[in-house]
C-alpha positions as CSV (number, residue, x, y, z in Angstrom):
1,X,152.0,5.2,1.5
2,X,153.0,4.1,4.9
3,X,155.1,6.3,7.6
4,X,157.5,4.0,7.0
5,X,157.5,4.9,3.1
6,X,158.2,8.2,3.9
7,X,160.6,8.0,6.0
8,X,162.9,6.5,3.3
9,X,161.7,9.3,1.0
10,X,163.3,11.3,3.6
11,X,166.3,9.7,4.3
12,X,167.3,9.5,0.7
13,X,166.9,13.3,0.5
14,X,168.7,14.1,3.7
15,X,171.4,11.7,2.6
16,X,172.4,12.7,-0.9
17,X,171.2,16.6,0.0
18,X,175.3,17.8,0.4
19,X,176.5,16.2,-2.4
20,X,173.6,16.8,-4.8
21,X,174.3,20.5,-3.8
22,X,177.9,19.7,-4.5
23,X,177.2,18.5,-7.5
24,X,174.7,20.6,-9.0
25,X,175.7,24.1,-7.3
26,X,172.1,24.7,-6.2
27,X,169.6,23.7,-3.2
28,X,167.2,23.3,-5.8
29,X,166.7,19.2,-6.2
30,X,164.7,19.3,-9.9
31,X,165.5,19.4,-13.1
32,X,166.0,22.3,-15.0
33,X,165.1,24.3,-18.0
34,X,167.8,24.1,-21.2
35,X,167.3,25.4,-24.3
36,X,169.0,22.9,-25.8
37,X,172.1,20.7,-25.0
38,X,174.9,23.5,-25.7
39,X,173.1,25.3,-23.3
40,X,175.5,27.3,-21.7
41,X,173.4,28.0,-18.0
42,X,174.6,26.5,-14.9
43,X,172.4,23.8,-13.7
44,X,171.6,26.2,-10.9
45,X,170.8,28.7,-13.4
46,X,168.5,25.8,-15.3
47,X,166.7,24.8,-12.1
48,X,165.5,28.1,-11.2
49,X,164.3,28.5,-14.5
50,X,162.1,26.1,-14.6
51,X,161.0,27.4,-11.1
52,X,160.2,30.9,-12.9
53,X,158.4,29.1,-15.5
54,X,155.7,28.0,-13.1
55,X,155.7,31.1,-11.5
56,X,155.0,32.8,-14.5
57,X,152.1,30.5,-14.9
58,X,150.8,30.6,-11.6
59,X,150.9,34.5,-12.4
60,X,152.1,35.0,-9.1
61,X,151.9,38.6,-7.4
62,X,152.4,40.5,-4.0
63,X,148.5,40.1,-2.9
64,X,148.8,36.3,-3.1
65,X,150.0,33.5,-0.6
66,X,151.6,30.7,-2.2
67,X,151.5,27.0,-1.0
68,X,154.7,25.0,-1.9
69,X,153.6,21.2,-1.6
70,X,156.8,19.6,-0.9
71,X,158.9,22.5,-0.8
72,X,162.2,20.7,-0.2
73,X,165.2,22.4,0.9
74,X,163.9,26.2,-0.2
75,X,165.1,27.4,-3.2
76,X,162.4,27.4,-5.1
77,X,160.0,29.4,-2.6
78,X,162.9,31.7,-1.6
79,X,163.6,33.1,-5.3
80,X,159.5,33.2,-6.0
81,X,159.1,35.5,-2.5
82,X,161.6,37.4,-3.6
83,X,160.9,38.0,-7.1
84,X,157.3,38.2,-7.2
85,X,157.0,39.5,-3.6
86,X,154.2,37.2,-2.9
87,X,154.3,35.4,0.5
88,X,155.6,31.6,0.8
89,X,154.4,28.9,3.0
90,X,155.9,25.6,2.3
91,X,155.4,22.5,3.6
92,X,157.7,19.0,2.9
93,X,157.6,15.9,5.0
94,X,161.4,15.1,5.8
95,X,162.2,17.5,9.1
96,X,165.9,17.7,7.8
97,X,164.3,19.7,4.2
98,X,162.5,21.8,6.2
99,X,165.6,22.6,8.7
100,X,168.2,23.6,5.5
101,X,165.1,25.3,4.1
102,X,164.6,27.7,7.3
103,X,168.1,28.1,7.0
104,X,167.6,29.3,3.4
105,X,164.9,31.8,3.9
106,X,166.9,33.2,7.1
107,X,169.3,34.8,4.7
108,X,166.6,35.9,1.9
109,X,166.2,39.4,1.0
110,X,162.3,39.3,2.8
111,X,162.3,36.3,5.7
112,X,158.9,37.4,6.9
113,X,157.0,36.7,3.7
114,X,158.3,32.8,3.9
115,X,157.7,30.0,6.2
116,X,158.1,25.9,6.2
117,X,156.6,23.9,8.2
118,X,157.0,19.7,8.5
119,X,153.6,17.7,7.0
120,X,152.4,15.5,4.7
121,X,151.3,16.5,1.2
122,X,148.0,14.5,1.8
123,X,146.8,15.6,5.1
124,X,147.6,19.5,4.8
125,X,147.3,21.3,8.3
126,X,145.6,24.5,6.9
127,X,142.2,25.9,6.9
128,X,140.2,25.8,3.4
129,X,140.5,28.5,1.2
130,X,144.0,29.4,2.9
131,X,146.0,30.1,-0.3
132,X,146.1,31.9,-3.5
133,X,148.0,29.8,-5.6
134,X,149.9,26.0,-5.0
135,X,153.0,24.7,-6.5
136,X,153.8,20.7,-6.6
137,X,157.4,20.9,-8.0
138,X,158.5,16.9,-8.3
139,X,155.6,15.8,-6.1
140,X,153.0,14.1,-7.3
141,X,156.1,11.7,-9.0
142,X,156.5,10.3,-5.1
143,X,153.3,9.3,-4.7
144,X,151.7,6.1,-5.4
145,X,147.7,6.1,-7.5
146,X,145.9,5.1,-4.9
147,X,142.4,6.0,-3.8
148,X,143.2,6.9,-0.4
149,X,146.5,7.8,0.2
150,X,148.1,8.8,-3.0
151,X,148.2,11.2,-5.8
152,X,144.5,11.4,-5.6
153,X,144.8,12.5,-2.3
154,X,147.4,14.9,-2.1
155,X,145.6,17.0,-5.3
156,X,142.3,16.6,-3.3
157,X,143.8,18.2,-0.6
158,X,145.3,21.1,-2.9
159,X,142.1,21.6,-4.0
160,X,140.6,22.2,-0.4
161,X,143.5,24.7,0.9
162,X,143.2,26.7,-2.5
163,X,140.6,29.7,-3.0
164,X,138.0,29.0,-5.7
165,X,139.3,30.4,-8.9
166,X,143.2,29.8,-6.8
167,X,145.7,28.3,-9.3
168,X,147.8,25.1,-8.7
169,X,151.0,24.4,-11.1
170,X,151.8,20.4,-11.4
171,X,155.5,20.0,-12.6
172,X,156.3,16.7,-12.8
173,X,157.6,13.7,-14.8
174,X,155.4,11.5,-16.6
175,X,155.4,8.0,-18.4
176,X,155.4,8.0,-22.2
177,X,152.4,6.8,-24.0
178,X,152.3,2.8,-24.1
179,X,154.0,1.5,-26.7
180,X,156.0,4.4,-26.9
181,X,160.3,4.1,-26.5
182,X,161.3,3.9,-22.6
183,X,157.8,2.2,-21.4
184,X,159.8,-1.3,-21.1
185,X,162.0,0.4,-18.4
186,X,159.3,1.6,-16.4
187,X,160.4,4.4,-14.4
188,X,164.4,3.6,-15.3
189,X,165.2,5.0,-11.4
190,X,165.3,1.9,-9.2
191,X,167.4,3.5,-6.6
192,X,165.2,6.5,-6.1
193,X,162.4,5.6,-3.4
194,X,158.8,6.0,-3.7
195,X,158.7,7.0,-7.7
196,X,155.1,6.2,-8.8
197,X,155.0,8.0,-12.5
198,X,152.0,8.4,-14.2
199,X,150.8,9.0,-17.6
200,X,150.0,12.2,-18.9
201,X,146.2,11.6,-19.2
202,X,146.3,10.4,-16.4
203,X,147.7,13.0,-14.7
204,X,144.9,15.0,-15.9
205,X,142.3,12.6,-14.9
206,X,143.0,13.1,-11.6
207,X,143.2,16.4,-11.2
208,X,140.1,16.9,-12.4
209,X,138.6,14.8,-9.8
210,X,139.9,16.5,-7.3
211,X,138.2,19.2,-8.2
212,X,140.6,21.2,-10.7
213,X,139.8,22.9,-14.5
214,X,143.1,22.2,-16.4
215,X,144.0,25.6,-17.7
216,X,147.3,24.3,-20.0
217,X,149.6,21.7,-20.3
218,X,153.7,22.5,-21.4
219,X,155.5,19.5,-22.9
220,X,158.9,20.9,-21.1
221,X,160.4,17.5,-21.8
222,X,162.7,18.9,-24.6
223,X,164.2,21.3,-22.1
224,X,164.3,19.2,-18.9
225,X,165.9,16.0,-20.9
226,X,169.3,17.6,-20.3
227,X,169.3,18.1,-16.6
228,X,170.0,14.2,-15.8
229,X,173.0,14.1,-18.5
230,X,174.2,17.2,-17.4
231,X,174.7,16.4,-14.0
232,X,175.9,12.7,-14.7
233,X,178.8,14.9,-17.1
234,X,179.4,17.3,-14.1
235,X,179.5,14.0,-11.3
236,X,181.9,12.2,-13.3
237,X,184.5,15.4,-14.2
238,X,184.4,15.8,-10.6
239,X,184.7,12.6,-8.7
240,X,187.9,12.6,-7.4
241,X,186.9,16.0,-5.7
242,X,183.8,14.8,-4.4
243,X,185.5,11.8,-3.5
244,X,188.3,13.7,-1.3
245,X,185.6,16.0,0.3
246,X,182.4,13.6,1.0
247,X,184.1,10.3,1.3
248,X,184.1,7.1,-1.1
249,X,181.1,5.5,0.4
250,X,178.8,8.6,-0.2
251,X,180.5,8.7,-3.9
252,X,179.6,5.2,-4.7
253,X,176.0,5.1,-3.2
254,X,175.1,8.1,-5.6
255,X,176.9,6.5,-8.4
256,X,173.8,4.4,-10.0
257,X,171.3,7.2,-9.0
258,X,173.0,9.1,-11.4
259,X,173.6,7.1,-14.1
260,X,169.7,6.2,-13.7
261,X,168.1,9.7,-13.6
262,X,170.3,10.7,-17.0
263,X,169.0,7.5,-19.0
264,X,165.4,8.4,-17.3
265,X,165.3,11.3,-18.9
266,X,166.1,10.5,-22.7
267,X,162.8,8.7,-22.4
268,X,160.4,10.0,-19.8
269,X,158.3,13.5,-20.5
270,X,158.1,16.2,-18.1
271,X,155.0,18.7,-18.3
272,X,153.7,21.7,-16.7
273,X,150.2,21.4,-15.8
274,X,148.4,24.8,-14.9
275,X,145.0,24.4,-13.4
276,X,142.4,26.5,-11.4
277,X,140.4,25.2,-8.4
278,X,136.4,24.9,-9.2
279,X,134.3,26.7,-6.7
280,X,133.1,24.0,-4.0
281,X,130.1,22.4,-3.8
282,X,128.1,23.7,-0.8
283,X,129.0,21.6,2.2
284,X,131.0,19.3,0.9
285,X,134.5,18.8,-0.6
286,X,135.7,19.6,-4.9
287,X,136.7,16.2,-5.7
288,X,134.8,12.7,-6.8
289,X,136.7,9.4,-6.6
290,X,139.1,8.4,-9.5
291,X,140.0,4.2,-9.4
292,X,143.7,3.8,-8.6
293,X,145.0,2.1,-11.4
């Protein structure tokens, strides 16, 4: 993934980050956790479901320091300071993320337990053995699987800033089996930048090169399929409004994304993966090389 790359991940977030808050009533840009489709949470209230979900599974506690790879603009590492009172550093590679999420934890009920900082998911600037836990929240979905600069990378580098025995949750979309309805529209998000989806096996696979036990894997993807409906539904009922307040242009450039993320999500899974870092070989780094596929 080139500079270049990311700075279109970037620009896409920074662009549709008003509106999508707009929109969904939240900071929070993930899907989120529905018991079913009559439902009757707010999105916002959905989204940070799911973000106590992984909490939950992280097992998260004052005495730990959290990582948040790709942190976004906040939400999710504000509510887990303040609800599990462990301390937050997180990291995302678009400056304008990191500026609303500074903004965020200004307000929060305990500002000195969280931080953000700008970097790249697969060249951490932390020390090894830095963090208790790590959360990749929609991360791993940006990146490509490539040997050097992808996935692989990124989960390697996880691995390194986390304590042996520290636990990383992977929340993330994946691709259905082969074969399986929704493969013959790949990703169904052509709008979105940078979406590299894997399978679930996959998924695994390289986790456990990087140097990671899997612990459990959640199929949430009877819970998350109603986030993308939900806030097509809520886009459309509103679009006059939205319309008036961000102007037509902005309207019609989120248009398709929309419409794309709700049919993505009648056919692609979402899981939870939990997994613990494996103690380090002396001298030398957790993970073994995986072929990019």
């Amino acid at each position: 993934m080139t500079p270049d790359q990311l700075d279109t991940i970037g620009d896409y977030y920074d662009s549709h980050a008003e509106l999508g808050h707009a929109v969904l009533g939240t900071r929070a840009m993930h899907k989120g956790y529905f018991t079913g489709a009559a439902d009757p949470a707010t999105y916002a209230e959905a989204a940070d479901r799911l973000t106590r979900t992984a909490g939950r599974r992280l097992r998260l506690g004052p005495d730990h320091a959290l990582l948040d790879i790709g942190s976004g603009a906040g939400q999710p590492a504000v509510l887990l300071a303040e609800e599990t009172g462990c301390s937050v550093t997180g990291i995302d590679a678009t400056p304008g993320q990191v500026a609303a999420a500074r903004r965020l934890a200004a307000d929060a009920t305990a500002p000195d337990r969280i931080s953000f900082e700008t970097g790249d998911a697969r060249k951490l600037p932390f020390p090894a053995d830095a963090f208790h836990r790590a959360l990749m929240l929609e991360v791993a979905s940006h990146l490509p699987d490539t040997v050097t600069d992808g996935k692989a990378a990124a989960f390697a580098e996880a691995a390194r800033c986390l304590r042996p025995g520290g636990r990383l949750a992977v929340v993330d979309m994946v691709l259905p089996p082969a074969g399986a309805s929704g493969t013959e529209g790949g990703t169904w998000m052509d709008d979105v930048p940078s979406v590299h989806l894997s399978t679930r096996p996959r998924l695994l696979e390289l986790l456990s090169a990087a140097g990671f036990e899997v612990l459990e894997v959640e199929d949430l993807g009877r819970h998350t399929c109603h986030s993308g409906p939900r806030t097509r539904r809520e886009f459309d009922s509103r679009r006059p409004e939205l319309t008036a307040a961000y102007g037509p242009d902005a309207v019609e450039r989120i248009t398709p994304v929309m419409e794309q993320v709700a049919r993505a999500d009648e056919h692609l899974g979402y899981v939870l993966v939990t997994a613990r870092a494996r103690p380090r070989p002396s001298g030398g780094r957790r993970q073994r090389p995986v072929p990019a596929t």
